[in-house]
C-alpha positions in Angstrom: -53.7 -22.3 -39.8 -50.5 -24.9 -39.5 -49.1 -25.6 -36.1 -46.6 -23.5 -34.2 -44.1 -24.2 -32.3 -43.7 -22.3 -28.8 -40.4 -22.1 -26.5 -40.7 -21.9 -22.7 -37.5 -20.8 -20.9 -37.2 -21.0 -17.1 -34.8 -18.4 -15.7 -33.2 -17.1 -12.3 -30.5 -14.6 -12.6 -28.9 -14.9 -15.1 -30.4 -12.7 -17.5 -27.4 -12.7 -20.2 -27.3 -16.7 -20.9 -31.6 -16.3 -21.4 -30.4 -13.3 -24.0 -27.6 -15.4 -25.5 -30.3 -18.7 -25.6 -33.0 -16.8 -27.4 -31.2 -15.4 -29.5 -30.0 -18.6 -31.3 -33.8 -20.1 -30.9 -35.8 -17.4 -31.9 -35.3 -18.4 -35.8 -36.5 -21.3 -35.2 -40.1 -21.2 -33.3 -43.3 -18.8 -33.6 -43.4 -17.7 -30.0 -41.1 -17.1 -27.0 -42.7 -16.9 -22.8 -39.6 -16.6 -20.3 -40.9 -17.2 -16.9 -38.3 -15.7 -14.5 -37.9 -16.2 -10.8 -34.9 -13.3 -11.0 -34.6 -11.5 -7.9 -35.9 -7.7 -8.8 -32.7 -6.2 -10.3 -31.5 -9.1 -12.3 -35.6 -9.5 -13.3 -35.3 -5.5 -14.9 -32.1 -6.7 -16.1 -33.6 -9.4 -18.5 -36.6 -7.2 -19.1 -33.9 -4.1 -20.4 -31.7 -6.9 -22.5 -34.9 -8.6 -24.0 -36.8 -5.5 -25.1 -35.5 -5.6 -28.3 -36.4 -9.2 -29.5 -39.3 -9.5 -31.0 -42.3 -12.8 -30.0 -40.4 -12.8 -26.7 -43.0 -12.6 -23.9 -41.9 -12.6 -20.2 -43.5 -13.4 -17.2 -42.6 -13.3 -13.3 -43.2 -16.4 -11.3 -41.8 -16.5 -7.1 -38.8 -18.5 -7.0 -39.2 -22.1 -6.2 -35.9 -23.6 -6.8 -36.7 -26.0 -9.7 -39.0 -25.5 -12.5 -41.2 -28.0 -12.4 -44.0 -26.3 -9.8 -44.3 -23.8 -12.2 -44.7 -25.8 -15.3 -48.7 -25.6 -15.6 -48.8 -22.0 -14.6 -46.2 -21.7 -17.6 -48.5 -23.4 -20.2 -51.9 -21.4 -19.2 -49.3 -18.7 -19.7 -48.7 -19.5 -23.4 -52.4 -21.0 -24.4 -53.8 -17.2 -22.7 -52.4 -15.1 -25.5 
């Protein structure tokens, strides 16, 4: 099996520039994890404009501000599979 290569977006409301973003990427790598921080309607926002994208996996994480905190919670995220 060759490598992969995976892309990790951070988002907080502002669920239509993560659409636009994956879109262009997606071609490009094997798997997709957003971890968003959106607050609940702007979260089912992204969830409703992302449905449709295929190896795009989301996750919620609390909002910390800056995405660094959430960084190792991210990875576990995409080694879990």
């Amino acid at each position: 099996m060759g490598a992969s290569l995976e892309l990790l977006v951070f988002s907080c409301n502002n669920p239509s520039a993560v659409r636009e973003l994956l879109e262009a990427s997606r071609k490009h790598v094997d798997n997709i994890l957003v971890v968003d921080s959106s607050d609940p309607p702007r979260h089912r926002e992204l969830l409703g404009l992302l449905k449709d994208l295929p190896l795009v996996r989301t996750t919620r994480a609390i909002p910390l501000g800056f995405p660094e905190p959430l960084q190792s919670f991210a990875h576990a995220q995409l080694t879990a599979k």
